[in-house]
ROZAFI-465046 format. One record per atom (N, C-alpha, C, CB): residue number from 1; atom name; x, y, z. Coordinates in pm, whole numbers. Last residue first. Glycine has a CB too. Layout:
N
  torti  ketor      px      py      pz
    NUM     CA       X       Y       Z
...
//
This chain:
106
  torti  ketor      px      py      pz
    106      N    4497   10437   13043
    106     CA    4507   10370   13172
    106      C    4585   10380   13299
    106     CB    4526   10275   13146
    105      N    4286   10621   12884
    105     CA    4395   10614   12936
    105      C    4411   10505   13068
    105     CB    4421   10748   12964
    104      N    4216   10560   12508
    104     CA    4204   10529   12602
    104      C    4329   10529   12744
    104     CB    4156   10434   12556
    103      N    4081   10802   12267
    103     CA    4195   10769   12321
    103      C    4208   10693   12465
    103     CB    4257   10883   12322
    102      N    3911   10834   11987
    102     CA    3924   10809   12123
    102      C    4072   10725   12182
    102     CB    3794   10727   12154
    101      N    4007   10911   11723
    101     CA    3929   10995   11858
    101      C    3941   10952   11969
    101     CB    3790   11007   11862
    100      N    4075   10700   11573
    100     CA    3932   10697   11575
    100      C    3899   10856   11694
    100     CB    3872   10510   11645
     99      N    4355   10688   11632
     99     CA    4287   10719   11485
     99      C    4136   10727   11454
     99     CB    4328   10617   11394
     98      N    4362   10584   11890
     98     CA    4360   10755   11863
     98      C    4324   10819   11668
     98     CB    4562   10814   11919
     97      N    4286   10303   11861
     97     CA    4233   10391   11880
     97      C    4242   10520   11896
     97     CB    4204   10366   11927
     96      N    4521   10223   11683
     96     CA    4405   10238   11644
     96      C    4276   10311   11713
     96     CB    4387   10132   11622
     95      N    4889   10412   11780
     95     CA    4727   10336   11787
     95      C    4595   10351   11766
     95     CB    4698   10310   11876
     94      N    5099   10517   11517
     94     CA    4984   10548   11596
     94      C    4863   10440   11638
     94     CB    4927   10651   11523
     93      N    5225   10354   11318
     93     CA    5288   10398   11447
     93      C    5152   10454   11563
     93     CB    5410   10539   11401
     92      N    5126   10283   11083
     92     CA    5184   10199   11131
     92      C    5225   10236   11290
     92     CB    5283   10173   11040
     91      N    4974   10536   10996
     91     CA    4879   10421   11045
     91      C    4983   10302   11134
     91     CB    4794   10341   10889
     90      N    5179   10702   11001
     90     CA    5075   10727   11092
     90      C    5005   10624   11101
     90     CB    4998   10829   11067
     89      N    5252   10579   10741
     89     CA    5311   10632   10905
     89      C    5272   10630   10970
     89     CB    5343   10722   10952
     88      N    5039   10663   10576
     88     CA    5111   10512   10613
     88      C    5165   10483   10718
     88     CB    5208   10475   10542
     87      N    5042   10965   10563
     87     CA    4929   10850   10569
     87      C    4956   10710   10667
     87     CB    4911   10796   10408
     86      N    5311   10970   10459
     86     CA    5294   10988   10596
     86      C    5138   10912   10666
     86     CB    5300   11157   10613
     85      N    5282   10866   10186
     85     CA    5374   10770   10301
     85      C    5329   10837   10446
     85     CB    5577   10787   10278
     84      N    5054   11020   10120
     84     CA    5015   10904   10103
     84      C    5145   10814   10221
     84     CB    5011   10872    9923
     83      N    5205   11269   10063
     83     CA    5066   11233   10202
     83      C    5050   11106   10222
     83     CB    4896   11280   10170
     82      N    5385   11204    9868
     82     CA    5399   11248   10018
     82      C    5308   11196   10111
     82     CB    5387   11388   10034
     81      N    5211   11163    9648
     81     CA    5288   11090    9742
     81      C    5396   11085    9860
     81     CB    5321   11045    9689
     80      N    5135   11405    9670
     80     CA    5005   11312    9651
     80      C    5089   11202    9702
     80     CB    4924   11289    9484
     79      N    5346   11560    9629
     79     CA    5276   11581    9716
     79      C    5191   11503    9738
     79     CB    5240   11668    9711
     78      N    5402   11466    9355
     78     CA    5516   11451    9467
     78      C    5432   11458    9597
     78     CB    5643   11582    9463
     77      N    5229   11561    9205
     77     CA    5222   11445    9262
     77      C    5364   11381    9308
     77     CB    5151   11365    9170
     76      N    5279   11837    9201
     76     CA    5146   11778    9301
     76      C    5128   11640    9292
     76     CB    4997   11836    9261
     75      N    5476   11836    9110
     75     CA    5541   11881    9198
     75      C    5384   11799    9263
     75     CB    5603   12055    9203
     74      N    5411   11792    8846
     74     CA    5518   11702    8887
     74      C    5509   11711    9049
     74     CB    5671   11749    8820
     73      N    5250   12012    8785
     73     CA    5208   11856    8781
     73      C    5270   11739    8831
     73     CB    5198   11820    8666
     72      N    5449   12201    8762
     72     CA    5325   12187    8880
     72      C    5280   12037    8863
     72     CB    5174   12303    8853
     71      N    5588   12114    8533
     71     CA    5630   12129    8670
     71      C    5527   12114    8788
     71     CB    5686   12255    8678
     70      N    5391   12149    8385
     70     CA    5421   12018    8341
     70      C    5488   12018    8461
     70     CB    5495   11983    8201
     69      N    5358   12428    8370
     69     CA    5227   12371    8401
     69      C    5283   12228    8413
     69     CB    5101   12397    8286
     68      N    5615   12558    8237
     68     CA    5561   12579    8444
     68      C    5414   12460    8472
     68     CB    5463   12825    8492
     67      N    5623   12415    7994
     67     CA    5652   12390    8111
     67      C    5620   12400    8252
     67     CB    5712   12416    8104
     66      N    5359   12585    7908
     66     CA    5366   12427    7879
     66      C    5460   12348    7999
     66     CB    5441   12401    7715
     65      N    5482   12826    7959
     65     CA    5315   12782    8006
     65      C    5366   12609    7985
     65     CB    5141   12857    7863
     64      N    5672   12836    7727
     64     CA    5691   12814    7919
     64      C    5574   12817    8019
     64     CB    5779   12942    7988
     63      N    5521   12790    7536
     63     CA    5580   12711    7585
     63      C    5608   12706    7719
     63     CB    5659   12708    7529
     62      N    5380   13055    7498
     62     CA    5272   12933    7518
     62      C    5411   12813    7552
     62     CB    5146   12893    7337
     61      N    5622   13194    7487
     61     CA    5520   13244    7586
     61      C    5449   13164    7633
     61     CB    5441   13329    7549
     60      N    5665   13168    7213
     60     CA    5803   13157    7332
     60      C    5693   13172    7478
     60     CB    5960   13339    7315
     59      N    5431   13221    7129
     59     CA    5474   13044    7114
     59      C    5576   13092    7237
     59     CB    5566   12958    6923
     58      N    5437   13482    7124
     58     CA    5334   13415    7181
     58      C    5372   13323    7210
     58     CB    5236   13396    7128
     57      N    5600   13530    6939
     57     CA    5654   13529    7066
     57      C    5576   13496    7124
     57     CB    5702   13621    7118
     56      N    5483   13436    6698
     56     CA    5665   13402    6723
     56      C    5714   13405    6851
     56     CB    5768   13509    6654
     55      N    5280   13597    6646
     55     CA    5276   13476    6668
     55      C    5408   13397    6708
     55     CB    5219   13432    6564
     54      N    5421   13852    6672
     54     CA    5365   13851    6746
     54      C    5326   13677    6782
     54     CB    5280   13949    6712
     53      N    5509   13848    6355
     53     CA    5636   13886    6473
     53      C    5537   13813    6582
     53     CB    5688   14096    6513
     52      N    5294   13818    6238
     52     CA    5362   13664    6196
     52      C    5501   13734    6350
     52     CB    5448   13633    5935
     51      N    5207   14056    6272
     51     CA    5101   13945    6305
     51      C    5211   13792    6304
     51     CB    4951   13944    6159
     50      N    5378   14178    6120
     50     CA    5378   14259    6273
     50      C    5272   14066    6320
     50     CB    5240   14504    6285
     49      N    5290   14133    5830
     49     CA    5446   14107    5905
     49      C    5430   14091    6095
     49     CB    5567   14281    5861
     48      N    5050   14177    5825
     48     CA    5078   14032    5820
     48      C    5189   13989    5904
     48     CB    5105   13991    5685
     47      N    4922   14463    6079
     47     CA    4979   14369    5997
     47      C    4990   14243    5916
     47     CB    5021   14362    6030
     46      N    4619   14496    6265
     46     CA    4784   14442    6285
     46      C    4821   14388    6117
     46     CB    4798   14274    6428
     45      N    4347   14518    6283
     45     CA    4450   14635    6241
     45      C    4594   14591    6210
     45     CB    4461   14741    6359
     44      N    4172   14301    6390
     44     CA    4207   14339    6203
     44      C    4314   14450    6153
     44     CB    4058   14406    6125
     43      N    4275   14307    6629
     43     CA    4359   14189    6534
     43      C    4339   14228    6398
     43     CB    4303   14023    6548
     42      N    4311   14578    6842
     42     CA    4214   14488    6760
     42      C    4305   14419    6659
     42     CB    4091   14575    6680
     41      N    4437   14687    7119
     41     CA    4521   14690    6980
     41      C    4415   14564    6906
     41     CB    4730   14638    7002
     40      N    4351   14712    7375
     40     CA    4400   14814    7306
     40      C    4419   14792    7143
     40     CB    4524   14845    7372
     39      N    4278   14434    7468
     39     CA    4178   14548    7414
     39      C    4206   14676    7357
     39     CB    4105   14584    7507
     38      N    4477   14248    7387
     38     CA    4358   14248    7312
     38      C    4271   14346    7305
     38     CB    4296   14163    7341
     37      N    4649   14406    7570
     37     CA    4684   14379    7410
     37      C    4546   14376    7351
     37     CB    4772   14224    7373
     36      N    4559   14367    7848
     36     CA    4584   14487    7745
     36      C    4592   14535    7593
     36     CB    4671   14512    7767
     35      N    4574   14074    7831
     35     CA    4462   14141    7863
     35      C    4491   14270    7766
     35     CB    4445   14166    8029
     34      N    4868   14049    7826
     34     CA    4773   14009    7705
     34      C    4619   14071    7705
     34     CB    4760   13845    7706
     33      N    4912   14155    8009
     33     CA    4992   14280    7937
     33      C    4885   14197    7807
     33     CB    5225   14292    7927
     32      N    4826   14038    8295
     32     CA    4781   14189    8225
     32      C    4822   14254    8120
     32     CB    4799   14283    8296
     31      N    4923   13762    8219
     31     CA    4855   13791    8213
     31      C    4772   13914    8202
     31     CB    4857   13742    8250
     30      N    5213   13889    8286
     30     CA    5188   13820    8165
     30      C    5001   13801    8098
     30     CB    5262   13667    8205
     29      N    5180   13916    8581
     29     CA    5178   14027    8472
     29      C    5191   13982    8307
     29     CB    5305   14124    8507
     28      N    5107   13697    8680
     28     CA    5022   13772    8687
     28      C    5039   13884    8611
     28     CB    5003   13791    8796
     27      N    5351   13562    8616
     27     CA    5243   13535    8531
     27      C    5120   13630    8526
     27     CB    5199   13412    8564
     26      N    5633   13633    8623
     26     CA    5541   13693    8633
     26      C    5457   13662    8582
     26     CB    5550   13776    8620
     25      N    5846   13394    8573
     25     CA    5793   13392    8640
     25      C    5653   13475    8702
     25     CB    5872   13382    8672
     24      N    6056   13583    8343
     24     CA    6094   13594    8534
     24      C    5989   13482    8596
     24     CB    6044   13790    8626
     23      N    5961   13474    8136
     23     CA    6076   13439    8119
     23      C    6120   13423    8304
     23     CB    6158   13556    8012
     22      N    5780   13630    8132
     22     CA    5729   13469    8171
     22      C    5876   13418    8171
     22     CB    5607   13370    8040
     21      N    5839   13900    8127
     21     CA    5782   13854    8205
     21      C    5745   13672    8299
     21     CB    5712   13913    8149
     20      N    5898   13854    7833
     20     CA    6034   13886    7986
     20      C    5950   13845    8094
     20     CB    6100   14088    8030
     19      N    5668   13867    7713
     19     CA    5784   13726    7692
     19      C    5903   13763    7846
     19     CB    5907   13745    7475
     18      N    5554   14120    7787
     18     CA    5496   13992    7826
     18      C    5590   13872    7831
     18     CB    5388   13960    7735
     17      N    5748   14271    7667
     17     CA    5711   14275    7820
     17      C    5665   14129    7873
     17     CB    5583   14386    7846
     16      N    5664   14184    7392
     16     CA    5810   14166    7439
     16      C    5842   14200    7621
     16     CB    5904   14283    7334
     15      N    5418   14338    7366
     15     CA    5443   14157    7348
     15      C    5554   14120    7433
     15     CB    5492   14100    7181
     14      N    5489   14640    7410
     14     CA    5417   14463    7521
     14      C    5426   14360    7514
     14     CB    5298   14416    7536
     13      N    5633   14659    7210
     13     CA    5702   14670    7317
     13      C    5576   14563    7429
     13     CB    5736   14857    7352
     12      N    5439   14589    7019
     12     CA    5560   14505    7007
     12      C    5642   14505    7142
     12     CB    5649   14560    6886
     11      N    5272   14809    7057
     11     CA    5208   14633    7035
     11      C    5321   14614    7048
     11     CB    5126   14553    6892
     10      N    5451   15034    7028
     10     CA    5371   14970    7174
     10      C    5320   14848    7145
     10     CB    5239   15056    7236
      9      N    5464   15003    6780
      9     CA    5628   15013    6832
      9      C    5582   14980    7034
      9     CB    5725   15244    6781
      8      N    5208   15040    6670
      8     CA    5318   14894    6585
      8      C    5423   14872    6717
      8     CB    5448   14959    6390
      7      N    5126   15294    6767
      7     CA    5072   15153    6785
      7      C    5132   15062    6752
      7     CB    4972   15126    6735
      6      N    5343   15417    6554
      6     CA    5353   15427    6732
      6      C    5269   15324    6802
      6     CB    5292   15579    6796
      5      N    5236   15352    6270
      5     CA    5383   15303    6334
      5      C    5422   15299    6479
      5     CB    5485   15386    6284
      4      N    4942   15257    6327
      4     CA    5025   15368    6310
      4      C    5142   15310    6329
      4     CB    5004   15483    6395
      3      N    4733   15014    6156
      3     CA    4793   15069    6265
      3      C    4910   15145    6256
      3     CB    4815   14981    6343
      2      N    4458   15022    5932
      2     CA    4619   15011    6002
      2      C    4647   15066    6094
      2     CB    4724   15049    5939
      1      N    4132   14948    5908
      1     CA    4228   15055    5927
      1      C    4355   14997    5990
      1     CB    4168   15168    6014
//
């Protein structure tokens, strides 16, 4: 069974929620509007046309996934070498025995 022209004009208005969404950074709502999609609107009902619109913005959608995820990756090993110089720091400046706990006072 097809989908009504008013199901066609809400599948499309979410898709297009969802793409603004990732566009701001809302992933958590990017994530509820696909949730929604799949259970409101079943894949045998959709179109060819409406199906080939929807794969078009998905991609605009699966890319900036591709980025924000290629960023985080960048950013945690900025952090991995962060720790690692202060690591270093700390070993060059702090005496060996307060790196163990004990601290001796004289």
């Amino acid at each position: 069974m097809m989908m009504t022209a008013d199901q066609e004009l809400r599948l499309k208005q979410m898709t297009l929620e969802a793409v603004a969404a990732s566009e701001n950074g809302c992933w958590d709502q990017v994530c509820t509007l696909y949730q929604r999609r799949s259970q409101d609107f079943p894949l045998e009902a959709v179109s060819p046309a409406l199906a080939s619109q929807l794969i078009g913005w998905d991609r605009i959608v699966q890319e900036r996934v591709k980025i924000v995820q290629a960023a985080i990756q960048q950013e945690l090993g900025n952090i991995q070498d962060r720790r690692r110089q202060l690591q270093q720091f700390k070993r060059s400046w702090v005496p060996s025995s307060t790196i163990t706990g004990v601290t001796r006072v004289v």
